[in-house]
Structure formats: structure tokens, C-alpha cells
FIKOLZA-1660 file (N, C-alpha, C; in steps of 0.1 Angstrom, whole numbers, plus 5000, padded with zeros to 4 digits):
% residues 194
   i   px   py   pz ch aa at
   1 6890 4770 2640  A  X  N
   1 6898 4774 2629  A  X CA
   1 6901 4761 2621  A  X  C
   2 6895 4763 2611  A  X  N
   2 6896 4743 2602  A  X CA
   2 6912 4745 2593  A  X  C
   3 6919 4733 2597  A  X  N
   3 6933 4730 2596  A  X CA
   3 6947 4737 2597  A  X  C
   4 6941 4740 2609  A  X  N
   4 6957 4749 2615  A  X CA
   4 6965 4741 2625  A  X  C
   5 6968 4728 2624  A  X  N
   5 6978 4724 2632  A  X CA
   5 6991 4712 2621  A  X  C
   6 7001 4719 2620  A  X  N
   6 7007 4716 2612  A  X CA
   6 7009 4699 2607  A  X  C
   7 7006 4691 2620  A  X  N
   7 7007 4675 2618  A  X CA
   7 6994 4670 2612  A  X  C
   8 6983 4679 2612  A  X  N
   8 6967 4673 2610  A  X CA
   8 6969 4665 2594  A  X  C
   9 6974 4671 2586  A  X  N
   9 6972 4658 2573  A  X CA
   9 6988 4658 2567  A  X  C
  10 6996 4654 2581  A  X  N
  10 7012 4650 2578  A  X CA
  10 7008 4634 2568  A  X  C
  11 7018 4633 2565  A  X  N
  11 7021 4615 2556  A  X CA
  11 7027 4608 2571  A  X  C
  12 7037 4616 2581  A  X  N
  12 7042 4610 2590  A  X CA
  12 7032 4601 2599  A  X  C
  13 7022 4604 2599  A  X  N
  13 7012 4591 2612  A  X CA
  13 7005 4581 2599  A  X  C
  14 7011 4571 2606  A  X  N
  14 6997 4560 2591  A  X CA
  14 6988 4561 2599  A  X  C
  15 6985 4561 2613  A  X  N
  15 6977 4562 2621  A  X CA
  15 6970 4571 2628  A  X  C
  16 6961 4577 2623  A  X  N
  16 6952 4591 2628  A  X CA
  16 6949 4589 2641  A  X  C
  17 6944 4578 2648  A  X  N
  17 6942 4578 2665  A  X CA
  17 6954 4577 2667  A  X  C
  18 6967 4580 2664  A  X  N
  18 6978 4581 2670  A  X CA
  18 6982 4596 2668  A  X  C
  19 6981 4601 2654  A  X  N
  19 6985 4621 2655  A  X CA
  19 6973 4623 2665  A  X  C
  20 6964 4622 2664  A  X  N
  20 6958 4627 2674  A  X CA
  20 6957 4623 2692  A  X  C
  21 6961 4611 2692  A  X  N
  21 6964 4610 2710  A  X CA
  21 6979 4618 2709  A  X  C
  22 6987 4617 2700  A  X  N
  22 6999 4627 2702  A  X CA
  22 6996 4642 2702  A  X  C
  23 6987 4647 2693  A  X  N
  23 6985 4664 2693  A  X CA
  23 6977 4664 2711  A  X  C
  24 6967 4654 2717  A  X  N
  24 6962 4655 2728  A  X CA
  24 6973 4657 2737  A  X  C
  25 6983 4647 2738  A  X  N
  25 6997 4649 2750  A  X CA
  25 7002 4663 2748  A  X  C
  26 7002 4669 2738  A  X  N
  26 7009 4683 2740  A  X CA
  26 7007 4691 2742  A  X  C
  27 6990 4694 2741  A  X  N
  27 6980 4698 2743  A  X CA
  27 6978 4698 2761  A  X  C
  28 6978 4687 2763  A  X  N
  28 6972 4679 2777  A  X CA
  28 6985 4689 2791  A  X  C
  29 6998 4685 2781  A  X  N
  29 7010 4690 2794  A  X CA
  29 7014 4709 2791  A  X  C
  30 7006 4713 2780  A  X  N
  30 7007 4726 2782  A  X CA
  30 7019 4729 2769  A  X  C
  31 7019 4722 2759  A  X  N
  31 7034 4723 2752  A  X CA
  31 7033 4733 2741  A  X  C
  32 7021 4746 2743  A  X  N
  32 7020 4755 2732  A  X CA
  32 7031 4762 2740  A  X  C
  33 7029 4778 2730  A  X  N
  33 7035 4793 2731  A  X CA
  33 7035 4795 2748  A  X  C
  34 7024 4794 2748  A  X  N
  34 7021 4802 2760  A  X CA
  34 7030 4791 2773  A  X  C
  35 7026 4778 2776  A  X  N
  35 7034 4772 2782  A  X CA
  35 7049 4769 2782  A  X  C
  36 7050 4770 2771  A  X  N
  36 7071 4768 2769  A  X CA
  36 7076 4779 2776  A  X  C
  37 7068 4795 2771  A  X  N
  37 7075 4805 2777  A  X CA
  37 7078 4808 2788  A  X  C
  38 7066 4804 2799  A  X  N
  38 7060 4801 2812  A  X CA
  38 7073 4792 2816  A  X  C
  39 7073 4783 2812  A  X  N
  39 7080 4770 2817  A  X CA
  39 7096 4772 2818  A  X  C
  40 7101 4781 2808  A  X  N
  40 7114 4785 2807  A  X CA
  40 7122 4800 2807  A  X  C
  41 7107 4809 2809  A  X  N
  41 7109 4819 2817  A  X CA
  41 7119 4830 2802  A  X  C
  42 7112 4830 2794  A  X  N
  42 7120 4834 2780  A  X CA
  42 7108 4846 2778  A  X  C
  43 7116 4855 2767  A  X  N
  43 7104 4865 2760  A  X CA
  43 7096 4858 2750  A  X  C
  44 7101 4847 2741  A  X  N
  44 7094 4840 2734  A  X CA
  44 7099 4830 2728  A  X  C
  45 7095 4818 2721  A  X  N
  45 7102 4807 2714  A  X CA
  45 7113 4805 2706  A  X  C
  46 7113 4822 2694  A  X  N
  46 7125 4820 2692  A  X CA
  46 7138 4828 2698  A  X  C
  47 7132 4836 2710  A  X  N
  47 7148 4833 2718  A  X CA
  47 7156 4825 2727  A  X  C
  48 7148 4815 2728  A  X  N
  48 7154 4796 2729  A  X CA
  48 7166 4799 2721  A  X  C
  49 7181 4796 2731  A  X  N
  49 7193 4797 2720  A  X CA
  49 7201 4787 2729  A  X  C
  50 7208 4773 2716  A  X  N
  50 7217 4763 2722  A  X CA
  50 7230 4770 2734  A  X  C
  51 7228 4782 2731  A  X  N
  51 7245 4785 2737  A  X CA
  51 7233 4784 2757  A  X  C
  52 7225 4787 2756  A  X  N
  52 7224 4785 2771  A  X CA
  52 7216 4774 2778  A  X  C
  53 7225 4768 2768  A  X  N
  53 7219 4747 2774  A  X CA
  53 7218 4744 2785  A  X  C
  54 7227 4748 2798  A  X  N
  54 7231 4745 2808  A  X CA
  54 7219 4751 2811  A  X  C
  55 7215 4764 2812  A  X  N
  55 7205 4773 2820  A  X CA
  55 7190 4766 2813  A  X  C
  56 7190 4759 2807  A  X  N
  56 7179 4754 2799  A  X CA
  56 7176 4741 2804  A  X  C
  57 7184 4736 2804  A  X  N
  57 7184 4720 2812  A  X CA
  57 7184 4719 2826  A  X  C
  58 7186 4732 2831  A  X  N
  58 7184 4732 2849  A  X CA
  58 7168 4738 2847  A  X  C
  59 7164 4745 2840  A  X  N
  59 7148 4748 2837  A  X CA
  59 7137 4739 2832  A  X  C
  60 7148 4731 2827  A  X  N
  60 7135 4718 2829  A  X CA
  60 7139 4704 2830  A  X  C
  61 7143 4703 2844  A  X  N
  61 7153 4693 2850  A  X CA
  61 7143 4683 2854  A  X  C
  62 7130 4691 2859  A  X  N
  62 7120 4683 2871  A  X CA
  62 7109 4677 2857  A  X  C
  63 7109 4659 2861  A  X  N
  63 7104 4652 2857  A  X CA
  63 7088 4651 2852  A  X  C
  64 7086 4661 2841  A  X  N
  64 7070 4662 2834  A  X CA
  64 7069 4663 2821  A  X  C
  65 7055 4660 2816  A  X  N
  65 7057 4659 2799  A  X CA
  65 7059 4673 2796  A  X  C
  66 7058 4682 2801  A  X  N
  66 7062 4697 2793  A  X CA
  66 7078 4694 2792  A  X  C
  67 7085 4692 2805  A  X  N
  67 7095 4691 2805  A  X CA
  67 7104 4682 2796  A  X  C
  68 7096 4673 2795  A  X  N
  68 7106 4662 2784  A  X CA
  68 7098 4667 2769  A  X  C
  69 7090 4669 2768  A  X  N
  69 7087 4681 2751  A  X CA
  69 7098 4690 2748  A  X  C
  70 7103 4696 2757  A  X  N
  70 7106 4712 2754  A  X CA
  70 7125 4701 2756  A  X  C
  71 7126 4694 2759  A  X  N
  71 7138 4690 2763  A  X CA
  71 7139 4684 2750  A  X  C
  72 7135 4675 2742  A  X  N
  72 7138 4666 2730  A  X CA
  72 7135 4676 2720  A  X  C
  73 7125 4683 2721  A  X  N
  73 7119 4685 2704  A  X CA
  73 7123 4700 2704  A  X  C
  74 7124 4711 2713  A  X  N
  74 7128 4726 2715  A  X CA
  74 7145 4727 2716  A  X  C
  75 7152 4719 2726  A  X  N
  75 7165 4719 2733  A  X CA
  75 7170 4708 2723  A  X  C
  76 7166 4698 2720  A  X  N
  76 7170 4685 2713  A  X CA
  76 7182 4679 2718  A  X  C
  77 7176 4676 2733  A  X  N
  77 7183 4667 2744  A  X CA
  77 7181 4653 2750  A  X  C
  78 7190 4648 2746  A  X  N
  78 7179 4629 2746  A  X CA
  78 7174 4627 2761  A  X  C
  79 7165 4625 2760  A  X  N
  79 7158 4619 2767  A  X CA
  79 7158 4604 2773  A  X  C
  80 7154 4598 2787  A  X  N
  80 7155 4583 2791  A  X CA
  80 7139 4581 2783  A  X  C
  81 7140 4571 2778  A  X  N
  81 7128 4563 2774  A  X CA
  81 7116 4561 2779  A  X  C
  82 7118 4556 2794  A  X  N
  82 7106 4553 2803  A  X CA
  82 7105 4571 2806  A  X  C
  83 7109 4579 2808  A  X  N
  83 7101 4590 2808  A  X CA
  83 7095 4595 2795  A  X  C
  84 7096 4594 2784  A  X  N
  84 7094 4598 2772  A  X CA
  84 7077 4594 2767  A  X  C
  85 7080 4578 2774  A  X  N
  85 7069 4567 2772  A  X CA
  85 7058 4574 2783  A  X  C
  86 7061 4582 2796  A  X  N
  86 7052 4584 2806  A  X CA
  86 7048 4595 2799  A  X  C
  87 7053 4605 2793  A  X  N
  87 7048 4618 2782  A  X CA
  87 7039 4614 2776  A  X  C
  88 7044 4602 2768  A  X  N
  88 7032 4600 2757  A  X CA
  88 7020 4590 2758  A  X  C
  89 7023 4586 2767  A  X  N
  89 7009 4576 2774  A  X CA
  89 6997 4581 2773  A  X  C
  90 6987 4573 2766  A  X  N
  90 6990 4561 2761  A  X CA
  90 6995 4560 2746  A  X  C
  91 7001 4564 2744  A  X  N
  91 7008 4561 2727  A  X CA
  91 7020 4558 2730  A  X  C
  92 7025 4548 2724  A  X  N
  92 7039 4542 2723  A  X CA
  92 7049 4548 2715  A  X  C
  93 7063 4551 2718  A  X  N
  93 7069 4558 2715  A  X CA
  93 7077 4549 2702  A  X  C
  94 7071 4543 2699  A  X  N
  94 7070 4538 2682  A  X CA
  94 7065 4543 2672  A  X  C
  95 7053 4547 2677  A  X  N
  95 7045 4553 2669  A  X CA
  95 7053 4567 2662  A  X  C
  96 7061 4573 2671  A  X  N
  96 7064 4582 2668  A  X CA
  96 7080 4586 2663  A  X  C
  97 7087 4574 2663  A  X  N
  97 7096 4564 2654  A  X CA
  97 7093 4562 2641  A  X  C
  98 7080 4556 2642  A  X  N
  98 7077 4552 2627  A  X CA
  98 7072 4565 2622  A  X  C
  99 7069 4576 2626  A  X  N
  99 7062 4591 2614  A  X CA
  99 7076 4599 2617  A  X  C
 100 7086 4591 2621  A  X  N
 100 7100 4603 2614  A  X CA
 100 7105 4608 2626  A  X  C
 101 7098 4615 2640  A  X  N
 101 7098 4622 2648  A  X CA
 101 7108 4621 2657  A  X  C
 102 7112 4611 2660  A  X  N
 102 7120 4605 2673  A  X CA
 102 7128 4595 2664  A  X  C
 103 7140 4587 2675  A  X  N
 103 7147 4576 2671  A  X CA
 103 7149 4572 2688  A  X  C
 104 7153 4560 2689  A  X  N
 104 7154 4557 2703  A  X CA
 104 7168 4545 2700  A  X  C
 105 7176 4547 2705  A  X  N
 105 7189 4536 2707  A  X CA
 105 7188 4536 2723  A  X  C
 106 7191 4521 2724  A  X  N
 106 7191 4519 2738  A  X CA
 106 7178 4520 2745  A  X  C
 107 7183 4525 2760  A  X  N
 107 7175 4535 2770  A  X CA
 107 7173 4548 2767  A  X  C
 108 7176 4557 2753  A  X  N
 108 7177 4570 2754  A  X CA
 108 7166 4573 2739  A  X  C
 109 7161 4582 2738  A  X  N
 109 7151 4587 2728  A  X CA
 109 7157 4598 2725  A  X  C
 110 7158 4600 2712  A  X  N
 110 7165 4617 2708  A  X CA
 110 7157 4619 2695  A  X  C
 111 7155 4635 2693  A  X  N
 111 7151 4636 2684  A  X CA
 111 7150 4638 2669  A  X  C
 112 7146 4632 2661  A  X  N
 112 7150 4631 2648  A  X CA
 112 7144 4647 2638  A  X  C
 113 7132 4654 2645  A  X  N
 113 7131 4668 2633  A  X CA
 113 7130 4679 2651  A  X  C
 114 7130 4690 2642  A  X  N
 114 7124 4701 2656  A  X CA
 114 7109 4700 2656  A  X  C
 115 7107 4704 2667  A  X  N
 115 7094 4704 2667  A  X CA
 115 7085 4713 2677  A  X  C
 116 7078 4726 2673  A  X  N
 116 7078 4737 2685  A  X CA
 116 7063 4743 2681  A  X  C
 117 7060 4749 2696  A  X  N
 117 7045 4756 2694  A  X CA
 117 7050 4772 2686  A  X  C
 118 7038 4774 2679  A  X  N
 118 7042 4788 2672  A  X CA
 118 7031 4793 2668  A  X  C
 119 7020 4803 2674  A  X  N
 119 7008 4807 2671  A  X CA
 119 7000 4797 2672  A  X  C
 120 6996 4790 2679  A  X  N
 120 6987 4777 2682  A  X CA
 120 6991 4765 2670  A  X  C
 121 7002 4766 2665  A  X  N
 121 7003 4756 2658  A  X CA
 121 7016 4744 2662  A  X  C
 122 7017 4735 2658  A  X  N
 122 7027 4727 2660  A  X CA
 122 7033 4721 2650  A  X  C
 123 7049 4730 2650  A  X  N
 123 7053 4732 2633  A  X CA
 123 7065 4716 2636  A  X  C
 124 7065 4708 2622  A  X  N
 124 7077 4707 2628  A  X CA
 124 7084 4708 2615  A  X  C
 125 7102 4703 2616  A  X  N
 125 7109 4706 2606  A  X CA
 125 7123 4701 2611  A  X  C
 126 7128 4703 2599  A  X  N
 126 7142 4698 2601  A  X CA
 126 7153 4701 2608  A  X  C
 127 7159 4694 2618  A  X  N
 127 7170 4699 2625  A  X CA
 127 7183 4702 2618  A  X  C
 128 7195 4712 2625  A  X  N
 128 7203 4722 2620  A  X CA
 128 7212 4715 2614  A  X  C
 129 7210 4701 2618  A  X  N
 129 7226 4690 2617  A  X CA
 129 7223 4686 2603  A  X  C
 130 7208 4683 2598  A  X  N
 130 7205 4679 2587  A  X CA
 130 7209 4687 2571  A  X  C
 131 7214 4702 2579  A  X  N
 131 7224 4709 2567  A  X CA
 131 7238 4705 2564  A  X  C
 132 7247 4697 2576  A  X  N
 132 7261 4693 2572  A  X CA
 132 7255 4677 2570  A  X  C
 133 7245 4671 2564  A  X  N
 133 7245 4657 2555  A  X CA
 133 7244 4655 2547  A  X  C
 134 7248 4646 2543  A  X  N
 134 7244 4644 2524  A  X CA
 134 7230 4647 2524  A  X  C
 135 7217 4650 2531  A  X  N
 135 7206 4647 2531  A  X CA
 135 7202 4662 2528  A  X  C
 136 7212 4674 2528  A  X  N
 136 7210 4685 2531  A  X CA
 136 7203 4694 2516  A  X  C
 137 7201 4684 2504  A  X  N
 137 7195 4693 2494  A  X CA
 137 7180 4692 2498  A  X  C
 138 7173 4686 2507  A  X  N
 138 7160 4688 2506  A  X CA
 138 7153 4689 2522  A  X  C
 139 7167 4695 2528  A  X  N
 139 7164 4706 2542  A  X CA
 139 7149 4712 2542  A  X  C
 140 7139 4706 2553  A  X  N
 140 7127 4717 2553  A  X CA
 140 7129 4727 2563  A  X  C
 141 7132 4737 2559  A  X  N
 141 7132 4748 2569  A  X CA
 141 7124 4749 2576  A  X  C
 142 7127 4753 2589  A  X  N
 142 7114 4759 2598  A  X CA
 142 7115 4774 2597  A  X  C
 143 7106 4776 2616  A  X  N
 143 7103 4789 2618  A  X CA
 143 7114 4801 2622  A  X  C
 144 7119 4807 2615  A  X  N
 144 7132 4815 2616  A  X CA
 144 7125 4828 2615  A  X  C
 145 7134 4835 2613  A  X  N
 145 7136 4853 2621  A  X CA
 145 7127 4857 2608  A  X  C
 146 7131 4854 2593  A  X  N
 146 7122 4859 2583  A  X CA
 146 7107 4856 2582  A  X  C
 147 7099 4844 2590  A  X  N
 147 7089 4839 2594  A  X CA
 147 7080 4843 2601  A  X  C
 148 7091 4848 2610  A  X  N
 148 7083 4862 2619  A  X CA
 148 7083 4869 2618  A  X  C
 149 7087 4875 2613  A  X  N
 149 7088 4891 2606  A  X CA
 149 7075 4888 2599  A  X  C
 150 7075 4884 2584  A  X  N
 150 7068 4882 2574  A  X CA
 150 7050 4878 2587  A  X  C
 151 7050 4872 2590  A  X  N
 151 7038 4868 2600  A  X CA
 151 7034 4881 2609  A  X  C
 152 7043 4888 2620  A  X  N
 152 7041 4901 2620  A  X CA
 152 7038 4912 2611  A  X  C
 153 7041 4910 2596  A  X  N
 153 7036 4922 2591  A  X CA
 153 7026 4918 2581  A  X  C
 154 7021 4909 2584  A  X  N
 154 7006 4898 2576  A  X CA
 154 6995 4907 2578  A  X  C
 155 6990 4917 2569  A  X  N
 155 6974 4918 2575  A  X CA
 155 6964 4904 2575  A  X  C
 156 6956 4905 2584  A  X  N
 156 6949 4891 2583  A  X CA
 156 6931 4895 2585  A  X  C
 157 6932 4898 2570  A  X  N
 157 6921 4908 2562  A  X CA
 157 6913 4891 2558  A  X  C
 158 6899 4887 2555  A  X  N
 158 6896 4879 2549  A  X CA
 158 6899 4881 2531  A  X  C
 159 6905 4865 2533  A  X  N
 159 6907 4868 2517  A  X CA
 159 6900 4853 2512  A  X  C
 160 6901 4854 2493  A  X  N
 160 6895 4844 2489  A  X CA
 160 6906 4832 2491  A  X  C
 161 6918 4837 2482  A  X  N
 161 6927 4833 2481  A  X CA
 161 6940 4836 2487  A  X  C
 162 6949 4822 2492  A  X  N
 162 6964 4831 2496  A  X CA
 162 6976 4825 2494  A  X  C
 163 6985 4825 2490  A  X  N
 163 6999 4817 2484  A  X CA
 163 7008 4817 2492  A  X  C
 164 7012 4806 2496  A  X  N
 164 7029 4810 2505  A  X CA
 164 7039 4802 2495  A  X  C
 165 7048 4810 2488  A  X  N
 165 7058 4801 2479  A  X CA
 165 7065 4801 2486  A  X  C
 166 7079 4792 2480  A  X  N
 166 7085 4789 2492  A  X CA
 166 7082 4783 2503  A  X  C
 167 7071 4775 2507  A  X  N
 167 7069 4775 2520  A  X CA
 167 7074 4763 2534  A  X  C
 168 7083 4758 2531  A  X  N
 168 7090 4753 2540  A  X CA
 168 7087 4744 2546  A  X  C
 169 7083 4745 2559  A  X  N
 169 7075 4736 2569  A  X CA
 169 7057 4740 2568  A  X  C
 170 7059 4753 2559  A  X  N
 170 7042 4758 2557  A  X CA
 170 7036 4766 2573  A  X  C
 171 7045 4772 2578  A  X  N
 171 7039 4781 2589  A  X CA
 171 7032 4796 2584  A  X  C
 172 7031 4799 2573  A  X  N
 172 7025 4811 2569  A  X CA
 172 7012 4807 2560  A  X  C
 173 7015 4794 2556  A  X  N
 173 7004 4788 2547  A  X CA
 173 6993 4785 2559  A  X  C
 174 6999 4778 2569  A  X  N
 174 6986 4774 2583  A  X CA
 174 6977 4782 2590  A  X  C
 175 6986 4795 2587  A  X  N
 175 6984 4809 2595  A  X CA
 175 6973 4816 2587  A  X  C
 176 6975 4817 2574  A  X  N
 176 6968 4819 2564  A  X CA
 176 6952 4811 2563  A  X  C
 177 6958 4803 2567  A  X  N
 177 6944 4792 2567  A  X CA
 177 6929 4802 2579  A  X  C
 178 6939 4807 2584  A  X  N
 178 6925 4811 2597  A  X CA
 178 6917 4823 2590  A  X  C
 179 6925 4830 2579  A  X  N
 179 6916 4838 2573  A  X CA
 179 6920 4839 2556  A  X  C
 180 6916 4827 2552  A  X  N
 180 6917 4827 2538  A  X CA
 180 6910 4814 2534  A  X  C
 181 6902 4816 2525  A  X  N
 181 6891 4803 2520  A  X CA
 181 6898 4793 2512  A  X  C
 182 6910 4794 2503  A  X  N
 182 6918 4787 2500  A  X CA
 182 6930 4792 2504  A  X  C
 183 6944 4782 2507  A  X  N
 183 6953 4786 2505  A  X CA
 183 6962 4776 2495  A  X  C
 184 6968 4779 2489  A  X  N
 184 6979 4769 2490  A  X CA
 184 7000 4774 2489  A  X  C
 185 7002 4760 2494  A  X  N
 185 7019 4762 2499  A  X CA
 185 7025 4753 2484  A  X  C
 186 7035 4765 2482  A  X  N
 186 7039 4753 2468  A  X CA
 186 7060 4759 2475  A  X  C
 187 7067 4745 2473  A  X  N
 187 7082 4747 2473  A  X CA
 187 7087 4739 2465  A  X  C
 188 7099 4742 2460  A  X  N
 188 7107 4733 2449  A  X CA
 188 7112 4721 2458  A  X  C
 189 7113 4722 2466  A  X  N
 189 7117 4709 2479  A  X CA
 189 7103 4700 2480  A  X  C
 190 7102 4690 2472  A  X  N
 190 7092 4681 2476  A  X CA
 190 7090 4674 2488  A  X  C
 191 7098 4667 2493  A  X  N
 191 7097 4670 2509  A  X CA
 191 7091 4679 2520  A  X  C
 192 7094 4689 2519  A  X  N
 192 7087 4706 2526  A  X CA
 192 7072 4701 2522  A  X  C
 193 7068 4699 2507  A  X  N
 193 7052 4696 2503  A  X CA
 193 7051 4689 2511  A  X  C
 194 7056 4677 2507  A  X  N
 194 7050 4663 2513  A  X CA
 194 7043 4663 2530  A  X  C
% end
């Protein structure tokens, strides 16, 4: 399926052997749909909810890269560094500093967008805190309840063409991609494009 993974032509990697040894790590520890659910014992990704952090953090307590994925980028719970760095081995957790993704103070790595499997793709987007900052007029939304819906009631008919306005982080534009010869995602949020 040609370009359905949301980071494949991000601005965030200057470095393509680096999106790509990072899409391999996530790939490698199991960090789609099918493994997060597995791993955390849920009906599906978006019923991941902060109110049961405690039961979320005893679920992925034991020391693995699934576990430190679904902990920073799903839970968005800092992480120690030397485990973060054993996740992403061999890529340095610079790399993923410098394309936006992470921030690291100290010993601890936390993360700077969400970032979750969703129909074989790996969307990412802006976290919830990013609405109470000044930074909040050009919020990229992610994958929410209208996303799925709208994606559940998608016939996925071959088409020539297909449009997602509005499109956010672009999860209905990617989706679209698997059966449509052109698509494109247009938002008044230049950012979201970008």
C-alpha cells in the first residue's frame, strides 16, 4: 500500500535512515493496533483513558520497547532515558528531539506530540496540553471519536480521486490512500499540512 504511514514524508526527520530505523523500532517491538491492545488488555486504542493511569502503568511496568512506546507516546509518561535509548537502538534519542517528538531534561524523556498505531498507520499529533498555550491556534488534532466514526462509515470503493478537508493529522487522507489514485488533505492550519 504506497504511502500509508503517517511519518513517511513528515518535515520532522532531516534524516530518512533515521524515520526509517524509527518506523523499524515500532514495527520490530510490536507497537501497532494489534499489539498495544494485546499488551494492555483494552477493546481498542481509543479506549486508552488518562483517568486509569495507575492500571495502565502497572500494565506496562515490565522493562520493553512496547512498553516504553505505549508509556511516552499513548500514556504520555516520562520515561528514564537509558531505557528509551534501549527502545530505540540504534537511533539516538536525538534524533527524535530534533523531528519534534520527544524532549529529554535530565535523566527523563517525555513526550512532546501523541503518537499511536491506528489502522496500520502511525499517526502522530498534538498533545491535549497544547490547547491551554499560547501555541493553541494551530493545534493539529488527532484521531478522535469523529475519525472513527467517519473511517467506519468510509466505503473503500476504488476511486480516482479523494479529499479530506479539514484534515488534521491526515488519518482519513492516509486511509484513503489505500484505495484512491490521488488524494489530497487540505486544512486552514498550516501546520496540520506541513
Amino acid at each position: 500500500m504506497p504511502h500509508t504511514h503517517a511519518l513517511a514524508d513528515s518535515f520532522l526527520f532531516q534524516n530518512k535512515i533515521d524515520y526509517q530505523i524509527f518506523k523499524q523500532c515500532l514495527l520490530d517491538c510490536n507497537f501497532t493496533d494489534k499489539g498495544v491492545i494485546e499488551a494492555l488488555g483494552v477493546k481498542d486504542i481509543s479506549s486508552i483513558n488518562e483517568k486509569d493511569l495507575s492500571l495502565l502503568l502497572k500494565s506496562t511496568q515490565k522493562n520493553t520497547p512496547l512498553n516504553t512506546f505505549i508509556r511516552l507516546f499513548l500514556i504520555e509518561h516520562p520515561c528514564e532515558k537509558e531505557q528509551v535509548k534501549k527502545a530505540l537502538s540504534p537511533i539516538e534519542p536525538e534524533s527524535l528531539v530534533n523531528a519534534g517528538l520527544i524532549r529529554v531534561e535530565k535523566d527523563r524523556v517525555w513526550p512532546a506530540v501523541k503518537l499511536i498505531p491506528f489502522h496500520g498507520l502511525h499517526m502522530v499529533f498534538d498533545r491535549q496540553e497544547r490547547l491551554d498555550s499560547p501555541d493553541r491556534q494551530d493545534y493539529v488534532m488527532g484521531v478522535g471519536s469523529s475519525t472513527i466514526t467517519l473511517s467506519n462509515l468510509t466505503i473503500r470503493k476504488q476511486s480516482g480521486r479523494a479529499l479530506d478537508l479539514g484534515t488534521g493529522c491526515g488519518t482519513l487522507a492516509l486511509m484513503a490512500a489505500s484505495h484512491s489514485d490521488h488524494v489530497t488533505a487540505a486544512d486552514l492550519n498550516s501546520r496540520a499540512v506541513a
